[in-house]
C-alpha positions as CSV (number, residue, x, y, z in Angstrom):
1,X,0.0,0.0,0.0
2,X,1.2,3.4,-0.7
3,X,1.1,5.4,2.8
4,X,2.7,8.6,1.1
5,X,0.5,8.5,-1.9
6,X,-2.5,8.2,0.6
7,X,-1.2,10.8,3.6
8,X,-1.1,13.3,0.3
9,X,-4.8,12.4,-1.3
10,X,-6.2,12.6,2.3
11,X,-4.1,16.4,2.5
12,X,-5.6,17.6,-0.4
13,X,-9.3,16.8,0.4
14,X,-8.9,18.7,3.9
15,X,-7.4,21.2,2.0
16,X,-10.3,21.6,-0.7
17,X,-12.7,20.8,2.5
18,X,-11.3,24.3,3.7
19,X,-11.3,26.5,0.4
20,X,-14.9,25.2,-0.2
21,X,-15.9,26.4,3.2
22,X,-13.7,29.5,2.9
23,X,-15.7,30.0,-0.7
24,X,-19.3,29.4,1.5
25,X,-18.5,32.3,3.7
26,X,-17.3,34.5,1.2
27,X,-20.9,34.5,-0.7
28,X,-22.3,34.6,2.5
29,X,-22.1,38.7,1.9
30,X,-24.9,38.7,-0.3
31,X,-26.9,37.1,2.0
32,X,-30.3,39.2,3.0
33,X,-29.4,40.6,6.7
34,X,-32.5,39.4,8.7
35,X,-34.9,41.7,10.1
36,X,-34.4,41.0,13.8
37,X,-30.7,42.5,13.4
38,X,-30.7,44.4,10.5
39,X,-29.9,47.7,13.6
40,X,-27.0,46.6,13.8
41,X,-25.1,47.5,10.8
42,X,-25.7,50.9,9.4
43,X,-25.0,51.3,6.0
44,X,-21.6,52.3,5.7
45,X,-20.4,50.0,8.5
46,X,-22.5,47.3,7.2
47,X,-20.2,48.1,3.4
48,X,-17.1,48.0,5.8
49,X,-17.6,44.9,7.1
50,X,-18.6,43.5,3.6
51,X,-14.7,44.2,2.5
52,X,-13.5,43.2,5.9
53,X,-15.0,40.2,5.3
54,X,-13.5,39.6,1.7
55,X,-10.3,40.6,2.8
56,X,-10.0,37.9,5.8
57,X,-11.3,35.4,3.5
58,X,-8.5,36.2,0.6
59,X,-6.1,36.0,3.0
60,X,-7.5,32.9,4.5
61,X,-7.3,31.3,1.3
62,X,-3.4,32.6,0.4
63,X,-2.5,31.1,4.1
64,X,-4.0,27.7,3.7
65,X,-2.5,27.5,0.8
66,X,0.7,27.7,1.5
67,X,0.6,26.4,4.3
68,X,-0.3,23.1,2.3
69,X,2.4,23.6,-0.2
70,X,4.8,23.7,2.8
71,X,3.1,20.5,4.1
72,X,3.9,18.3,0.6
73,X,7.1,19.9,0.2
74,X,8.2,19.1,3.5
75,X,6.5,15.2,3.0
76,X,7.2,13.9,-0.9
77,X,10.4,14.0,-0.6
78,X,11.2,13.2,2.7
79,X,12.5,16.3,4.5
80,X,11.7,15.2,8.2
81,X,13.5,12.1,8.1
82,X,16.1,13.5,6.6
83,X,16.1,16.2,9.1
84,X,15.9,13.8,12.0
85,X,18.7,11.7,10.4
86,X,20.9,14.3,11.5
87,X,20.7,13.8,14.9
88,X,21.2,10.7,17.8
89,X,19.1,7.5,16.9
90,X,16.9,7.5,20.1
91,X,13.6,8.0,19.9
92,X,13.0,10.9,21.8
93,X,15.6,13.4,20.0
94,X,14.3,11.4,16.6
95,X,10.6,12.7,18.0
96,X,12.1,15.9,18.8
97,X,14.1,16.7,15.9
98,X,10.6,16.5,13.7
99,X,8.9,18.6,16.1
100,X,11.3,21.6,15.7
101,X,11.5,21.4,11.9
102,X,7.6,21.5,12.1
103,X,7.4,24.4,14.2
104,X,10.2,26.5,12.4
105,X,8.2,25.8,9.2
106,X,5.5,27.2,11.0
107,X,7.5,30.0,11.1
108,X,7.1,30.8,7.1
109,X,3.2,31.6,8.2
110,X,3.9,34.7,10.1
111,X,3.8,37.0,7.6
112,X,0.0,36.0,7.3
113,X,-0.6,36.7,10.5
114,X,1.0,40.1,10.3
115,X,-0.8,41.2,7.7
116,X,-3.8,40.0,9.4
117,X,-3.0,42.0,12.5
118,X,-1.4,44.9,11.7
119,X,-2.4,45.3,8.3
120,X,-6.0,44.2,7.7
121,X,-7.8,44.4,11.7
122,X,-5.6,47.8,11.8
123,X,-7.3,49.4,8.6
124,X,-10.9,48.6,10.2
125,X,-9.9,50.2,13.4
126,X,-9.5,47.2,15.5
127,X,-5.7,46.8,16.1
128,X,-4.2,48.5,19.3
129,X,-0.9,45.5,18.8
130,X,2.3,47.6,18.8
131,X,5.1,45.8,17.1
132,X,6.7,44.6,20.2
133,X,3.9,43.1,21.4
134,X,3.2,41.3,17.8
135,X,6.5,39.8,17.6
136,X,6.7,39.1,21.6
137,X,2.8,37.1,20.9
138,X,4.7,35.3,18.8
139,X,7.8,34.0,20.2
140,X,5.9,32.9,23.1
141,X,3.4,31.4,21.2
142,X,6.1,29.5,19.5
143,X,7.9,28.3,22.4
144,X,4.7,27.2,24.3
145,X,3.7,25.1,20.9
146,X,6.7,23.6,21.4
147,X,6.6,22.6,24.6
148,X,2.9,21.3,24.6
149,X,3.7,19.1,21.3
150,X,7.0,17.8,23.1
151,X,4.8,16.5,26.4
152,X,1.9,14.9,23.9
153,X,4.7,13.4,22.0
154,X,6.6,12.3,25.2
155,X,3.1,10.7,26.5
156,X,2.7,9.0,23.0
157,X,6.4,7.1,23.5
158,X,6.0,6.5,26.7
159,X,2.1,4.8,26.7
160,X,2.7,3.0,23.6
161,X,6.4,1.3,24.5
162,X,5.3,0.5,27.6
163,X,1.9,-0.8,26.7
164,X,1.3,-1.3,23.5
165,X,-1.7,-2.1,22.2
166,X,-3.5,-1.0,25.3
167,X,-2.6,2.8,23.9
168,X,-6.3,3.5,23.1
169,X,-7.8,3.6,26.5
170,X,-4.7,5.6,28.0
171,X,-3.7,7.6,25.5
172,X,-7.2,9.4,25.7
173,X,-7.3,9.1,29.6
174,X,-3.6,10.6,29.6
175,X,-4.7,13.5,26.6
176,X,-8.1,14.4,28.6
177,X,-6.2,14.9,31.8
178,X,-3.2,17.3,29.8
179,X,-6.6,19.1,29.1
180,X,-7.8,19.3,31.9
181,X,-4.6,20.7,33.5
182,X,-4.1,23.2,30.7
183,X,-7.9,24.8,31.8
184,X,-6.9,24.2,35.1
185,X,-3.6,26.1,34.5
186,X,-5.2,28.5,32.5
187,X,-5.6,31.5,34.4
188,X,-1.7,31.5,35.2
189,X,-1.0,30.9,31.1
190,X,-2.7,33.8,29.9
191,X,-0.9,36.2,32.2
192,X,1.9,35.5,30.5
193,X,0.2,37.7,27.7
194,X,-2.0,39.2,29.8
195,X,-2.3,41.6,32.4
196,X,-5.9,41.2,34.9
197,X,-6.5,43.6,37.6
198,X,-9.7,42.6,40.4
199,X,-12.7,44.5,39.5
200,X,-13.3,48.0,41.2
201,X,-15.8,48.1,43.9
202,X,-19.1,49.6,42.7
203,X,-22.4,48.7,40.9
204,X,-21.5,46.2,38.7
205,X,-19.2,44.0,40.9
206,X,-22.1,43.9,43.3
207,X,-24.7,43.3,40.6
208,X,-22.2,40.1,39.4
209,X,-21.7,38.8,43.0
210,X,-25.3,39.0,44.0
211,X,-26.2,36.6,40.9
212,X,-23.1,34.3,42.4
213,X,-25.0,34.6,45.7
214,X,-28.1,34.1,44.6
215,X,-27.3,30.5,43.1
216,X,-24.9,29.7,45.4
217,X,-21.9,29.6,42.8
218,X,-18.6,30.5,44.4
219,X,-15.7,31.8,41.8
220,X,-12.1,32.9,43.2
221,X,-12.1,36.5,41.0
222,X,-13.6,38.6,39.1
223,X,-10.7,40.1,37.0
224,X,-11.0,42.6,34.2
225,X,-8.1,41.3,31.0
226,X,-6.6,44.2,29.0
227,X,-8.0,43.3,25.8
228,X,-7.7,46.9,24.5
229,X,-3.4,46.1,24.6
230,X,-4.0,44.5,21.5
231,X,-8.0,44.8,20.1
232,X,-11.1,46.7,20.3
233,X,-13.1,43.8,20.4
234,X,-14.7,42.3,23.3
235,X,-15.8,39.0,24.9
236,X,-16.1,37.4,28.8
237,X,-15.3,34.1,30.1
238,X,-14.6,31.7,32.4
239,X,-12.1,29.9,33.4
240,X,-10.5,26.8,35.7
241,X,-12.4,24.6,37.6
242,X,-14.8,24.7,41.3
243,X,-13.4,27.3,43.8
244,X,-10.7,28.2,41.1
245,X,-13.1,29.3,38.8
246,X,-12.1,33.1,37.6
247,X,-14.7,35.1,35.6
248,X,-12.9,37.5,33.2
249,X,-14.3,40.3,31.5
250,X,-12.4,42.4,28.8
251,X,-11.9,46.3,29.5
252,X,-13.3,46.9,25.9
253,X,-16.4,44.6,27.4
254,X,-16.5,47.3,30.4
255,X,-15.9,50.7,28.3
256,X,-18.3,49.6,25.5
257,X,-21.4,48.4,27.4
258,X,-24.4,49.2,30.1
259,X,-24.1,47.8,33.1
260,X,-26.9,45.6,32.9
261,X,-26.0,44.4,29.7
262,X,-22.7,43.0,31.2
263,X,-24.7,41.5,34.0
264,X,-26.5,40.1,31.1
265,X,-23.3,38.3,29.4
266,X,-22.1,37.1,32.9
267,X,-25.6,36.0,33.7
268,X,-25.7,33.7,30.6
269,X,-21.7,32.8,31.3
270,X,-23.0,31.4,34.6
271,X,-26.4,29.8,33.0
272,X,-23.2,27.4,31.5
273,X,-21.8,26.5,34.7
274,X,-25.2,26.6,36.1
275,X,-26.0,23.6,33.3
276,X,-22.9,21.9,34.0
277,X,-22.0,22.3,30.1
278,X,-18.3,22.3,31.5
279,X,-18.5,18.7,32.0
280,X,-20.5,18.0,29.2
281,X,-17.5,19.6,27.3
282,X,-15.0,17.4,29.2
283,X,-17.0,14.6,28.0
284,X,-17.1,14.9,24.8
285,X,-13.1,15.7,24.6
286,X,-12.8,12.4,26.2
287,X,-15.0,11.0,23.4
288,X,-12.6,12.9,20.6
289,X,-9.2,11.9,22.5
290,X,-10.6,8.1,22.6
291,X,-10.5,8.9,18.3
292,X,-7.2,10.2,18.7
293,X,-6.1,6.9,20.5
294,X,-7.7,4.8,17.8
295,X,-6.0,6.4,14.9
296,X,-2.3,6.5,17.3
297,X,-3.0,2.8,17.7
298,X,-3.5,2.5,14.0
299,X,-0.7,4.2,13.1
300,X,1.7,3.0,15.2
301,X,0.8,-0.6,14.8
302,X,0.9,-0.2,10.6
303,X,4.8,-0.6,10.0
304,X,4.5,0.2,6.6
305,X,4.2,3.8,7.4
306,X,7.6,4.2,8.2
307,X,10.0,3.6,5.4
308,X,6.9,5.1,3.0
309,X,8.7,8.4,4.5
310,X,12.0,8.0,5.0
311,X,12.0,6.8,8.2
312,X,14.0,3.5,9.6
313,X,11.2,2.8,12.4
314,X,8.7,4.7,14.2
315,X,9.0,8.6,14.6
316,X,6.7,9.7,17.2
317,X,6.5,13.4,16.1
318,X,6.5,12.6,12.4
319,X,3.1,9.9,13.9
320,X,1.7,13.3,15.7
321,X,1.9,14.8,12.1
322,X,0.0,12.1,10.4
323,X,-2.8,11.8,13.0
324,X,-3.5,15.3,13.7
325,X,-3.4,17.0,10.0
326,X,-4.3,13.8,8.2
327,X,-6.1,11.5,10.1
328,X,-8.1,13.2,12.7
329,X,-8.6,16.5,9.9
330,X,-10.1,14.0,7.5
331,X,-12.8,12.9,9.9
332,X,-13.0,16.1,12.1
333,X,-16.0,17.6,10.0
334,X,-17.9,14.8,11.3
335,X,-17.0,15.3,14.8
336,X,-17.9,18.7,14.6
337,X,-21.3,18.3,13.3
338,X,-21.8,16.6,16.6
339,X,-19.6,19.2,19.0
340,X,-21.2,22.3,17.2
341,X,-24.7,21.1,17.6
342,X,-24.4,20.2,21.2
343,X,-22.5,23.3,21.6
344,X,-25.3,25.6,20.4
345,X,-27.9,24.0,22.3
346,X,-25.8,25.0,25.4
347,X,-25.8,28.3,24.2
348,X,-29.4,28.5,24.2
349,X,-29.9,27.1,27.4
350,X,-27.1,30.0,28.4
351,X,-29.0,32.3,27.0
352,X,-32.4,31.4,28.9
353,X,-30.9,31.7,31.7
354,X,-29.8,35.6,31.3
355,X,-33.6,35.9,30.8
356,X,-34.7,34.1,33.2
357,X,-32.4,36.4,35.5
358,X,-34.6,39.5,34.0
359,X,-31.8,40.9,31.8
360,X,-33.4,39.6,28.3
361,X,-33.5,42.8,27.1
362,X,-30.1,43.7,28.0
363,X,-28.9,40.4,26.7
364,X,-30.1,41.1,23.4
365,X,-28.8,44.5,23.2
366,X,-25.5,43.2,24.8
367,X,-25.6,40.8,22.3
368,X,-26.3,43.5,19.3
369,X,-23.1,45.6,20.7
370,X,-21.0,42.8,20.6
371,X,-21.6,41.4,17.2
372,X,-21.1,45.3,16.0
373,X,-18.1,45.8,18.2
374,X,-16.7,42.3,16.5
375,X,-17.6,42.6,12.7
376,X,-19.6,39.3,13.1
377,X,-21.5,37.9,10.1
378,X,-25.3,38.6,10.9
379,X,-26.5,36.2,7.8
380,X,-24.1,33.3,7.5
381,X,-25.0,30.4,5.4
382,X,-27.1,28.0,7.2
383,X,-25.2,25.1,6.1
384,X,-21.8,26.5,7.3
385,X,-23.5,27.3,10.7
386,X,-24.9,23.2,11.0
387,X,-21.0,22.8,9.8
388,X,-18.7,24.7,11.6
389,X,-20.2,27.5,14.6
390,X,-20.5,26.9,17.5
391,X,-22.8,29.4,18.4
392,X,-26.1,30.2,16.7
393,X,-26.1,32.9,14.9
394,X,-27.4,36.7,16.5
395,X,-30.8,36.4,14.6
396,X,-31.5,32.9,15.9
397,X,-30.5,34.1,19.5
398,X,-32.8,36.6,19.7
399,X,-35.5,35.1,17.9
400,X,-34.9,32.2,21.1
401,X,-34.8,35.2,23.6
402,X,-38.1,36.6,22.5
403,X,-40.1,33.2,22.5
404,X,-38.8,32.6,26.0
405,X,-40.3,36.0,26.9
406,X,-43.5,35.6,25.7
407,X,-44.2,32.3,27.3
């Protein structure tokens, strides 16, 4: 059988999977702008957003493709095992000679993301990145990759030479717990890009801890994130687990909305804890590291593979590679159908709960200001939404918001 002939077939169809949806969005700005939201936009900002939207998509389409050129240039003929041949036979350096080449290849993408940040976000008036900060992002960006892919690489070795075929089972147990300590570690991650500051005393940290109070739900902070460092766009979250549990709110979030429409975001960012959709989550990346585990098994056990690429027995980083941008992208669309439907439910049961809280109104204006203050698509195709959001779309939202009031 011919692996490399194979790996290569299954690379180009996730890479026409991804200019076909990359072709969906783009017509998607010529889609009717529903009724429910059409306040959003006015004219001129609705023409901006038109050629913001063009120009992302262009230079989605330029990245991904190169990206994939680097990808067969770097397979057919052979460069990582050629690269790894370089260095000490053992299987760790042989893992973590591939994973260096793939992340200084990754390197050759920057310039995308430049021009994404301080070219195209800084035209619409959404980039507050200095240049600093934009190369800074990035080496630690890179240096963290690096580190994560070396630990899931190391855990690969280690579970499959010492147990071989039972690699399935604790391969995913092993990956869910990595995730689970990375959300867990979360909070200390981000500051190293971040700076968060406790919330000042007043009438909207005792609006947010009296809906904590009211349910019972206990959370260490609530911090404010300086967002505006790098963006004018805005957004909320939370983050770790139980007592640990930190609510953070942008400052954009804080300079660009009402009171009560924050209380309204938070209320529906509780309504997920509320709902347990944080274990539901956990779940279901239990369910998609279980896939991973198959397809290491698979891979690993398949000694063909190998010498198909250059290599004189297994490479565990080049096996990384073939799983995660082969394997697990070929059958990921499917996955998501599941994750993204699931997902959006939660977000309506989120959602019922700012209602329920009395901030509907406020949720939906909160909601308006956000999707303005973000440039988000207000008419998306309905068959990219099924395929690839996670969140329902503003008009379906509301629409949701307003039934639950009139019942």
């Amino acid at each position: 059988m011919n692996y490399k002939l194979i790996t290569i077939i299954i690379l180009t169809a996730v890479y026409l999977w991804g200019l076909l949806l990359n072709m969906i969005s783009m017509r998607s700005v010529k889609n009717p702008v529903p009724v429910n939201v059409a306040d959003v936009y006015d004219p001129e900002t609705y023409r901006k957003w038109r050629e913001y939207k063009k120009e992302k998509s262009r230079l989605g389409v330029i990245s991904e493709t190169v990206s994939f050129g680097i990808s067969l240039l770097l397979i057919i003929p052979n460069v990582y095992a050629a690269f790894a041949g370089l260095f000490p036979k053992t299987a760790f350096v042989q893992m973590l000679a591939v994973i260096l080449l793939s992340a200084v290849s990754d390197l050759l993408l920057i310039p995308f993301s430049w021009h994404n940040t301080m070219v195209i976000e800084e035209k619409y008036g959404f980039n507050r990145t200095g240049k600093k900060t934009f190369w800074m992002d990035e080496l630690k960006s890179f240096f963290i990759g690096i580190l994560i892919s070396v630990i899931i690489g190391s855990l690969l070795m280690w579970i499959h030479q010492a147990l071989g075929d039972l690699l399935i089972i604790v391969f995913a147990g092993a990956m869910t717990l990595l995730l689970l300590g990375i959300t867990f570690l979360y909070p200390m991650i981000s500051r190293i890009f971040n700076k968060f500051t406790p919330l000042e005393d007043g009438e909207l940290k005792e609006k947010l801890t009296g809906l904590l109070e009211k349910h019972g739900y206990k959370v260490r902070a609530i911090q404010v994130m300086d967002a505006s460092r790098r963006t004018t766009k805005s957004n909320a979250y939370f983050s770790g687990f139980g007592k640990m549990k930190t609510i953070v709110l942008y400052d954009t979030m804080i300079q660009q909305m009402t009171t009560d429409e924050i209380c309204a975001v938070f209320a529906h960012e509780m309504g997920h804890g509320l709902h347990k959709d944080t274990l539901r989550n956990q779940v279901m990346s239990f369910l998609m590291m279980l896939v991973v585990g198959v397809l290491a098994w698979l891979t690993l056990r398949t000694e063909g593979i190998w010498p198909a690429f250059g290599f004189d027995g297994i490479n565990y980083g080049f096996a990384m590679i073939l799983i995660m941008s082969a394997e697990f992208a070929l059958i990921s669309p499917l996955f998501g159908l599941l994750t993204n439907y699931l997902s959006r439910r939660a977000e309506y049961r989120a959602d019922a709960q700012a209602v329920q809280e009395g901030y509907g109104e406020a949720l939906i204006s909160g909601l308006k200001k956000l999707s303005r203050e973000n440039f988000a698509d207000l008419a998306p195709s309905p068959l990219l939404v099924k395929l690839e959001y996670s969140h329902p779309t503003l008009s379906q939202r509301i629409d949701a918001i307003r039934k639950q009031q009139e019942a």
